[in-house]
FIBABA-199198 format. One line per 8 residues: number of its first residue (from 1); for each residue x, y, z of N, C-alpha, C. Coordinates in steps of 0.001 Angstrom, whole numbers, always signed. Example, Ala and Ser with C-alpha at 12.3 -4.5 7.8 and 13.67 -1.06 7.14 Angstrom:
2
1) +13190/-5690/+7800/+12300/-4500/+7800/+13200/-3300/+7800 ~ +12850/-2250/+7080/+13670/-1060/+7140/+12900/+30/+7870
***
This chain:
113
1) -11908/+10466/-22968/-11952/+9749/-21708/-12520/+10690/-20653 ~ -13434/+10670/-20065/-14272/+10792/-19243/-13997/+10706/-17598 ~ -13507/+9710/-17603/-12867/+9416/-15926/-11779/+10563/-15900 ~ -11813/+10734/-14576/-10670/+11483/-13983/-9444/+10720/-13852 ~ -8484/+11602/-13456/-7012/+11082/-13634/-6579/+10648/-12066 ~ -6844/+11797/-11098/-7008/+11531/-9712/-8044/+12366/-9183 ~ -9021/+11250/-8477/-10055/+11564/-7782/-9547/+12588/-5997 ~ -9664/+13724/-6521/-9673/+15177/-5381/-10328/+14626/-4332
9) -11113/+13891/-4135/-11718/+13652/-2636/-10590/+12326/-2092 ~ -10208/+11396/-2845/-9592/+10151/-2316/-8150/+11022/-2132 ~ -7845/+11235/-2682/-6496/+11991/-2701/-6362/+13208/-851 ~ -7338/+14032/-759/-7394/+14840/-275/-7520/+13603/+1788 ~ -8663/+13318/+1182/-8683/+12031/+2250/-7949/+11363/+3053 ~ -6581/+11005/+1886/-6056/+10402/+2007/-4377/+10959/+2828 ~ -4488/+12357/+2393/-3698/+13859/+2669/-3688/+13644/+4290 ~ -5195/+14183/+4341/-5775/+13840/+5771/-5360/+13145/+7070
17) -5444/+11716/+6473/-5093/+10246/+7475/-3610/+10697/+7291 ~ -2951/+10540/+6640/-1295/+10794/+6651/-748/+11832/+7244 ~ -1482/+13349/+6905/-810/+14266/+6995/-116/+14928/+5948 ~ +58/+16497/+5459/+901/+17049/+4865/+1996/+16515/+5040 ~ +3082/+16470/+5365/+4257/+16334/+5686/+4408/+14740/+5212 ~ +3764/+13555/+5350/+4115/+12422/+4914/+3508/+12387/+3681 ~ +2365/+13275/+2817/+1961/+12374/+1895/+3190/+12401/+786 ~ +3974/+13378/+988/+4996/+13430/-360/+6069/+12173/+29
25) +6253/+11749/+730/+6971/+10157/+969/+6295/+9472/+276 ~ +5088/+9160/+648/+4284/+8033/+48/+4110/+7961/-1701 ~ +3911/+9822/-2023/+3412/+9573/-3135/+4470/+9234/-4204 ~ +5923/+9629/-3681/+7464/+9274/-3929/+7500/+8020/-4000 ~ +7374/+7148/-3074/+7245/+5638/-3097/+6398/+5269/-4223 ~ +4747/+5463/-4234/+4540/+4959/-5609/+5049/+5458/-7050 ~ +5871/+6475/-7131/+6785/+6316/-8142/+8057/+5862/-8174 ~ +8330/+5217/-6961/+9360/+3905/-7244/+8803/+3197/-7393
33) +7398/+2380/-6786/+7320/+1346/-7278/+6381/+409/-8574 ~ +5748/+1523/-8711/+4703/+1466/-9397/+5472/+902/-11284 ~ +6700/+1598/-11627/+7168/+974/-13219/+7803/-377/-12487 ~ +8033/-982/-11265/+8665/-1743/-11325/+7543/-3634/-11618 ~ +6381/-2772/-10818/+5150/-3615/-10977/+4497/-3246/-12628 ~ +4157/-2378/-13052/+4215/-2541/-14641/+5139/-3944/-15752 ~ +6828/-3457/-14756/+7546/-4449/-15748/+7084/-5622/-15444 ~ +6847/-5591/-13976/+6076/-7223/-13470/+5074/-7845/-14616
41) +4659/-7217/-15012/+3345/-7225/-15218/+3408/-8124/-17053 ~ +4639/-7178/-17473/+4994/-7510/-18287/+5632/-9150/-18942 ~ +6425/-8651/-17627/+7167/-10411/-17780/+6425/-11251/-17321 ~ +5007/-10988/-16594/+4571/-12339/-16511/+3749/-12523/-17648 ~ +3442/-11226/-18678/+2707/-11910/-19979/+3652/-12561/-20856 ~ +5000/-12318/-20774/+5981/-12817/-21594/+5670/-14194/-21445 ~ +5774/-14914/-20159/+5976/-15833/-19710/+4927/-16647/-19526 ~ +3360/-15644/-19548/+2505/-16647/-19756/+2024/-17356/-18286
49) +2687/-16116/-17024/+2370/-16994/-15589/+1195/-15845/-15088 ~ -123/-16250/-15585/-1443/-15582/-15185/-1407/-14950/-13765 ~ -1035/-15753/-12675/-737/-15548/-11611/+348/-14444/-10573 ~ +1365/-14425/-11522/+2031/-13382/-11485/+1130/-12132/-11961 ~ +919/-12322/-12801/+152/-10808/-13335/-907/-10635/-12433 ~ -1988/-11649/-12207/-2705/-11136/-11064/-2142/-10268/-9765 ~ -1181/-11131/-9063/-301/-10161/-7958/+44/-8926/-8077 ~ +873/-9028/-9118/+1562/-7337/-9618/+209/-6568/-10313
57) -1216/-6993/-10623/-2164/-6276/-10883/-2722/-5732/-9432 ~ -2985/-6559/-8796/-3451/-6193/-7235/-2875/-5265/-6607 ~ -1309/-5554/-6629/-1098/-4719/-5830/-577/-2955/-6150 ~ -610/-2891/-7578/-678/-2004/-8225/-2307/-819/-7987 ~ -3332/-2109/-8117/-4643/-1575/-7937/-4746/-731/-6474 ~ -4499/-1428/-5555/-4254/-1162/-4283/-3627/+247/-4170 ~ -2613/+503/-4528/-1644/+1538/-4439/-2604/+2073/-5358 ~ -2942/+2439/-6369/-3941/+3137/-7080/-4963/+3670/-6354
65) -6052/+3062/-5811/-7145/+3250/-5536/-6589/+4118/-4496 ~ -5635/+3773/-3418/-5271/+4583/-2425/-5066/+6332/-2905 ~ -4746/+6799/-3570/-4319/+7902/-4258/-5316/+8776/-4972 ~ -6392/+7714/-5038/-6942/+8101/-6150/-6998/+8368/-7823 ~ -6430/+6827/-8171/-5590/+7423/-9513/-6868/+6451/-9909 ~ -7871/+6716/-10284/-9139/+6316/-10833/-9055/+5386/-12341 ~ -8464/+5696/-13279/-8117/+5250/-14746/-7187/+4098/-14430 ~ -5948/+4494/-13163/-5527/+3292/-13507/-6044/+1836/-12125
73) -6809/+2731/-11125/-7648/+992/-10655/-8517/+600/-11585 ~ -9288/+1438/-12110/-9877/+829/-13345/-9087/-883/-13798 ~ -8248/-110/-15085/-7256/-1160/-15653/-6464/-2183/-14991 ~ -5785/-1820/-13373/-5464/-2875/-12384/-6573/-4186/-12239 ~ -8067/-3444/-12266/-8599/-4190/-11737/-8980/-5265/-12497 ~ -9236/-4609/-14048/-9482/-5619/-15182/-8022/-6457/-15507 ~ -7197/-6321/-14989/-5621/-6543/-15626/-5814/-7778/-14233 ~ -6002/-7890/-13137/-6158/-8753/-11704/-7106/-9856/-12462
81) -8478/-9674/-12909/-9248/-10409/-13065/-8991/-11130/-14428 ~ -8351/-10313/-15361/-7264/-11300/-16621/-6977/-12316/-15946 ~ -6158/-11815/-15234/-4925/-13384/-14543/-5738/-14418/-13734 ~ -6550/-13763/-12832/-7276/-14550/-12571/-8043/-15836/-13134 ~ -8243/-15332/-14577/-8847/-16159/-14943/-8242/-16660/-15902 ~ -7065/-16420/-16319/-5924/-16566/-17136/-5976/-16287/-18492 ~ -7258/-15228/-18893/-6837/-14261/-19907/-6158/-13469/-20869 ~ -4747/-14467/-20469/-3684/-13288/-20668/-3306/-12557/-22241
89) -4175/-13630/-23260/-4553/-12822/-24458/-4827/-11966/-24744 ~ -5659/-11311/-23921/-6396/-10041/-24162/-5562/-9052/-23005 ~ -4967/-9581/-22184/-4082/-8397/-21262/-3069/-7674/-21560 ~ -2254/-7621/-23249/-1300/-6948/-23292/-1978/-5965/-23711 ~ -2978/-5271/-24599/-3363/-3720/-24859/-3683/-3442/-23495 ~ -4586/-3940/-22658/-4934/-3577/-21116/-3533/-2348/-20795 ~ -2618/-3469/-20650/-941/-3182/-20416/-459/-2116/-20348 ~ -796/-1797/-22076/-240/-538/-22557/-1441/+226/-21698
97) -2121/+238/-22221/-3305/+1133/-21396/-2831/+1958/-20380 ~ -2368/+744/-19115/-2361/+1093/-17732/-1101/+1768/-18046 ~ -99/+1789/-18529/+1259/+2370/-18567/+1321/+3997/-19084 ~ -182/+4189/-20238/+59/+5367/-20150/-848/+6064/-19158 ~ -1951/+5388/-18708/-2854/+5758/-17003/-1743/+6187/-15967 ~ -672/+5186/-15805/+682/+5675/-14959/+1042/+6896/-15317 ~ +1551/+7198/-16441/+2430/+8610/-16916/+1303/+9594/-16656 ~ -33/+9602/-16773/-866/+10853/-16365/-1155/+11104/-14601
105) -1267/+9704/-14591/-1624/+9741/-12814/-394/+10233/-12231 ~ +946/+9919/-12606/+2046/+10602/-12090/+2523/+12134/-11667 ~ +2084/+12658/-13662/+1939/+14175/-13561/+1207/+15157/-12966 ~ -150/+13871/-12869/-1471/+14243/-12136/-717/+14851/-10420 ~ -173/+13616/-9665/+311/+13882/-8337/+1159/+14501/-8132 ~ +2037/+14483/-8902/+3336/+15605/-9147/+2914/+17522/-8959 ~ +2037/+17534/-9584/+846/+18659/-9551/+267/+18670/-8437 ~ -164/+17688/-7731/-757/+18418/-6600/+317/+18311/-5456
113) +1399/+18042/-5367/+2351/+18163/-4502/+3076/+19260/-4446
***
């Protein structure tokens, strides 16, 4: 894999607009919330509600891209446009995918904090 884990300029950028002192809140917050939108993500393939998964893909992507966690807006974004179009066949490897994109992007920020 080729892509980066977190993009140093979005990240640094992003340091910037916030500040030292707040980005470790924020980046704390997306590790609360980020497995809770995964499980989202999950139960709406259980369940088969495309729409749900779109949401909890978005807003996962969102919080991604912000950070710079590159691998996993990637997969948010293809995991958003699943639901969208109600795909949801092909969205559980996506799934796994993005879950282990989480565990690197985590260690990734953990590291630069």
């Amino acid at each position: 894999m080729s892509e980066t884990i977190i993009d140093q300029a979005a990240f640094a950028s992003l340091t910037d607009l916030v500040g030292d002192d707040f980005i470790g809140e924020l980046v704390e917050t997306f590790f609360e919330e980020a497995p809770g939108l995964l499980a989202e993500m999950g139960r709406a393939l259980d369940k088969g509600d495309a729409a749900a998964l779109r949401r909890a893909a978005h807003s996962l992507k969102s919080n991604s891209e912000s950070f710079g966690a590159t691998r996993m807006a990637t997969l948010t974004r293809e995991l958003e446009t699943m639901g969208r179009d109600g795909r949801l066949d092909e969205a559980r490897p996506k799934l796994a995918q993005l879950e282990a994109a989480y565990e690197e992007a985590r260690e990734a920020l953990k590291a630069l904090l």
